[in-house]
Structures are given as structure tokens and as C-alpha cells.
C-alpha positions in Angstrom: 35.3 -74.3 103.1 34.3 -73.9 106.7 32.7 -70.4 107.1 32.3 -69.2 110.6 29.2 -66.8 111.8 28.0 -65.4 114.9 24.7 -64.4 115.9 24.1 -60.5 116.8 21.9 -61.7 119.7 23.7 -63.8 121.6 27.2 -63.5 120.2 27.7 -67.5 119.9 29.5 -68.4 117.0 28.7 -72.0 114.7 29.8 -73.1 111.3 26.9 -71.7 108.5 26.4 -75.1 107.4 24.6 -75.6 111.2 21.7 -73.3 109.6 21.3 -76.2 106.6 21.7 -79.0 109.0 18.7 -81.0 109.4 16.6 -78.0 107.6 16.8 -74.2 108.1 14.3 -72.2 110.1 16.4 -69.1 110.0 16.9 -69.4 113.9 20.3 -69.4 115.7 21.5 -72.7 116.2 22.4 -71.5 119.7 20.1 -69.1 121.2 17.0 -69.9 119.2 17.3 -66.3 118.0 15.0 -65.8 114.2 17.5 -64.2 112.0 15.2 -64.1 109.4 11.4 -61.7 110.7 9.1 -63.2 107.3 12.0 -63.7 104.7 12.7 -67.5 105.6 12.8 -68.5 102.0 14.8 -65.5 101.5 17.7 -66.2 103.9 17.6 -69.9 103.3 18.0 -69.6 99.8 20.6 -66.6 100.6 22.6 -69.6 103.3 22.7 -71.9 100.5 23.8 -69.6 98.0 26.8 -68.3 100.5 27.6 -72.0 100.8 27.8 -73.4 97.2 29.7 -69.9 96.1 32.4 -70.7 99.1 32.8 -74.0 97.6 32.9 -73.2 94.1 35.6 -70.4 95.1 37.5 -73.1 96.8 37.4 -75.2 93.5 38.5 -72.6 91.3 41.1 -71.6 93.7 42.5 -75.1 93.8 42.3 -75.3 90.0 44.3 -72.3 89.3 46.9 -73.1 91.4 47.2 -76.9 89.8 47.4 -74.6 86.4 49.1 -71.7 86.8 51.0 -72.1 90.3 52.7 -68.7 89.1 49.2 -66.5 89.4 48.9 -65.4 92.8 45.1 -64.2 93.7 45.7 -60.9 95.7 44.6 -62.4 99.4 44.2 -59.4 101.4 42.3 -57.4 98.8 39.8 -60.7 97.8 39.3 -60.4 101.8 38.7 -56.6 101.9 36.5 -57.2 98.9 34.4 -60.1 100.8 34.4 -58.4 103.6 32.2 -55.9 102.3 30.2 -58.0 99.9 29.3 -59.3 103.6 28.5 -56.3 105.3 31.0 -56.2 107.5 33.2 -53.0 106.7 
């Protein structure tokens, strides 16, 4: 799964796997900008949590529908719910 993110600084936008890339320092991979003020292990564990629960949502997803192509997952209310799981509401 390709997640998208955008820094509040400079409002550039990059794929989350950028932060892992090569190491994370908690800085924008545009701007430079430190996302993170003394909780680097904190947000780099946080990054790579995000990214391994994206892909095992992806997995599952996949899986159901192989199994049970019936079962629809509710789309717009798994959004609403991410959405403010993220913050973002």
C-alpha cells in the first residue's frame, strides 16, 4: 500500500516509506523539516508500525475477498474511521 503524507512545514507531499528509506531521522524528506523535537525512536517506531499495519490491512483485505467475495468491508466508514485514528478529522 502506497500511503501518501505531507509535511505541515513546507506542504511537500512523499510516500511514508521515504522516512524508512536509507534510515529515518524524523526529518522531511523535502524540506529538511524534524517532525519528531526528542521522540525520534518514538516516530520511527510509530512510521514503521503505520507501514506494516497498511500492509497487513492490505493482506487481509485481499484474503477476504479470495474467501468471501460476498462480504463487502464498509469503505467510506473504514475511511472516516482511519481518518480519525490519523488525526485528521
Amino acid at each position: 500500500m502506497d500511503i501518501g503524507a505531507w509535511c505541515g512545514h513546507c506542504g511537500e507531499s512523499f510516500r511514508l516509506a521515504e522516512m524508512v528509506d536509507g534510515g529515518f531521522d524524523g526529518r522531511c524528506p523535502r524540506c529538511g523539516f524534524e517532525f519528531a523535537f526528542g521522540y525520534l525512536p518514538v516516530a520511527s517506531a510509530a512510521v514503521h508500525d503505520v507501514l506494516t499495519a497498511a500492509a497487513a490491512l492490505e493482506s487481509a483485505a485481499q484474503r477476504l475477498h479470495d474467501v468471501a467475495p460476498r462480504l463487502h468491508i464498509d469503505a467510506r466508514k473504514l475511511n472516516t474511521d482511519l481518518t480519525a485514528a490519523l488525526g485528521e478529522s
